[in-house]
N, C-alpha and C positions, 0 to 999 in steps of 0.2 A: 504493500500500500504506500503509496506517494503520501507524504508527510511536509506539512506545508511549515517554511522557517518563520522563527518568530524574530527574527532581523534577516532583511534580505541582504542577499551577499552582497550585491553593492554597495548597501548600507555599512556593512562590515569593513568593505574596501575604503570608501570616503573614511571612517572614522580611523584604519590603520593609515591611511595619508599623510593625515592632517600632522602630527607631529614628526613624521620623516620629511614632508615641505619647510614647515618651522624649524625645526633643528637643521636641517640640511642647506634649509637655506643662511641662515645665520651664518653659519659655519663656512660654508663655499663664497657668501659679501665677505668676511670679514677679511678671507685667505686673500683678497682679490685686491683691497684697501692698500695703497704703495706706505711703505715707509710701518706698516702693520698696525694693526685695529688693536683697543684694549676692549673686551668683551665683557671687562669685569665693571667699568667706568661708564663705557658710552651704552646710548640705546639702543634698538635692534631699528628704531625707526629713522637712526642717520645712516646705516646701511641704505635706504634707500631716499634719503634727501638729493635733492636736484644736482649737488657738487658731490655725491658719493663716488668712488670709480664703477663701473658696471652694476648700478643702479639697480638695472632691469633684472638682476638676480633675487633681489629681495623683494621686488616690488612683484612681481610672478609668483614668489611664493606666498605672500602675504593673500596675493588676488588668489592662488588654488589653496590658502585654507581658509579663507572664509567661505569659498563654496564649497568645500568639504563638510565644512558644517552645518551650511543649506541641504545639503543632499542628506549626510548624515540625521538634520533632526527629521526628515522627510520619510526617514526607512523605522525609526525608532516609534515606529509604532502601538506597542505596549503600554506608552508613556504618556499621563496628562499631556492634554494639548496645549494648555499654561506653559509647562515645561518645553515642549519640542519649539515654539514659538520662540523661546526667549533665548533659545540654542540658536534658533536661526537671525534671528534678529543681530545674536552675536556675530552671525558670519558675514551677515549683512553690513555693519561696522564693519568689522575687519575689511571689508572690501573698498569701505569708505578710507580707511587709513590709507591702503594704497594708493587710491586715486587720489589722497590729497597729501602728499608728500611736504617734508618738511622743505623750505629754502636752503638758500645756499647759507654756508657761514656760519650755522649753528643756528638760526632765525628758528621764530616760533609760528604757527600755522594756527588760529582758532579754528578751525573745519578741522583738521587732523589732528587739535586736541581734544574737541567735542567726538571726535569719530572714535578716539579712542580710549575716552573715557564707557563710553556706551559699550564697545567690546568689551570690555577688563569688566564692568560692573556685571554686564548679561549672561556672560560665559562663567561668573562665580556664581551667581546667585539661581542659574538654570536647573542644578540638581535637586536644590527645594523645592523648588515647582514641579517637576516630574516625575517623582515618584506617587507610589501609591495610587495607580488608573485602576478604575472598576472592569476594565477589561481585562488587567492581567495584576492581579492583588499583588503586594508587596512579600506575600508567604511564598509567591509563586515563583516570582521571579527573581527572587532575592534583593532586590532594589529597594529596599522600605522606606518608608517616610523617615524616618532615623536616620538610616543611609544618607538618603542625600540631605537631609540638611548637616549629617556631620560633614559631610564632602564638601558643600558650600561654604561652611565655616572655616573647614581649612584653606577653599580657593581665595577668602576675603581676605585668612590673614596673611594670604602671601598677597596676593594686590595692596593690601596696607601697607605691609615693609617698602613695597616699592613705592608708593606715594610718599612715604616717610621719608624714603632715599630720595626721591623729587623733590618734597619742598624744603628739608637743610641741605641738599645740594650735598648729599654726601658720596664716599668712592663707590659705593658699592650700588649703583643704579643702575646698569647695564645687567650686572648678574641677579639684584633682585628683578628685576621684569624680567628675566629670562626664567627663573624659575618658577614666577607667577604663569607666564604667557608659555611657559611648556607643564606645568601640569595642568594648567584649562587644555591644553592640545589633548593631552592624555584622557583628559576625563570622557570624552565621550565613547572613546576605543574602550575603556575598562567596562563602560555602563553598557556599551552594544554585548560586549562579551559575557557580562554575566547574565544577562537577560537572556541572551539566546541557552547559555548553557544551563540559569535556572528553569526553563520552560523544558527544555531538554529532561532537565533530570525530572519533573514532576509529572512526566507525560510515562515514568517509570520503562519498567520491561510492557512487552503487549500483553495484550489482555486472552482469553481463550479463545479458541477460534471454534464455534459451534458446528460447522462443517466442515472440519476437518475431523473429529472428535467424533461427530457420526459417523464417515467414512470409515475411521481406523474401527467403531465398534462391528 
């Protein structure tokens, strides 16, 4: 019998993307930067400011994980529509980051700081809202209401560190937003994954087969 997924593969692919574009892309701007990037100091968003070197490395990945995110909340289906919305919404920012790049010189962008406060806030706060759907209860799928708002709590308090590193202007702002901005990448890979394999394990072994069972008597 054909057994239908409770995350479509696609859905599962966009969500394993998203953080190999993020991380890969960071990684491949930074290598490309003349005279070498500190990772640990600057942001991932002067990677792709107007005077960065090869720009279009960062700004490509930025543009394929916010639609990762789009297609991802799209497949996650099991999950409050509160929740899959505010997943999307996030990708949807993110796509506004890229399109609105910072200036040259270290310059500041209102559009791409509005675009990416919206990211950082909706991509933290998206696991509270989607857990616990009356389509696929939180016993079922292992996602509980508990879950994600501990998951949220932990996404806020790394976007806090990084705010905190934004307004004293302290060394360590490039690596707090990376750790913020790569475990929101992670979360929704981890929440596709247990969903599919808590529905998996509650759908247990099969059940009797009554024609077969006649047959063998």
């Amino acid at each position: 019998m054909c057994r239908v997924r409770v995350v479509p593969r696609w859905a599962l692919l966009s969500a394993a993307l998203a953080p190999v574009l993020l991380i890969g892309g960071w990684t491949l701007a930074a290598a490309r930067q003349p005279g070498g990037f500190d990772q640990v100091a600057a942001t991932i968003s002067a990677l792709a400011a107007r005077d960065a070197a090869d720009r279009w490395i960062m700004t490509v990945a930025l543009l394929g994980l916010g639609l990762c995110h789009c297609v991802t909340a799209a497949g996650l289906r099991p999950l409050r529509p509160a929740g899959r919305l505010m997943l999307a919404l996030g990708g949807v920012a993110t796509v506004a980051v890229a399109a609105f790049p910072l200036p040259a010189e270290r310059g500041s962008s209102t559009p791409h700081g509005l675009a990416a406060a919206v990211a950082f806030g909706a991509l933290a706060v998206w696991p509270a809202f989607a857990a616990g759907s009356r389509r696929a209860p939180g016993r079922v799928t292992g996602v509980t209401p508990a879950a994600g708002t501990a998951c949220a709590a932990l996404l806020l308090v790394l976007v806090g560190w990084f705010v905190l590193e934004l307004v004293v202007g302290g060394p360590r702002i490039g690596l707090s937003e990376r750790v913020a901005a790569g475990a929101q990448a992670l979360c929704p890979l981890l929440v596709a994954v247990t969903l599919d394999r808590g529905r998996r394990a509650a759908g247990g072994s099969p059940g009797p087969r009554p024609h077969a069972e006649r047959a063998a008597g």
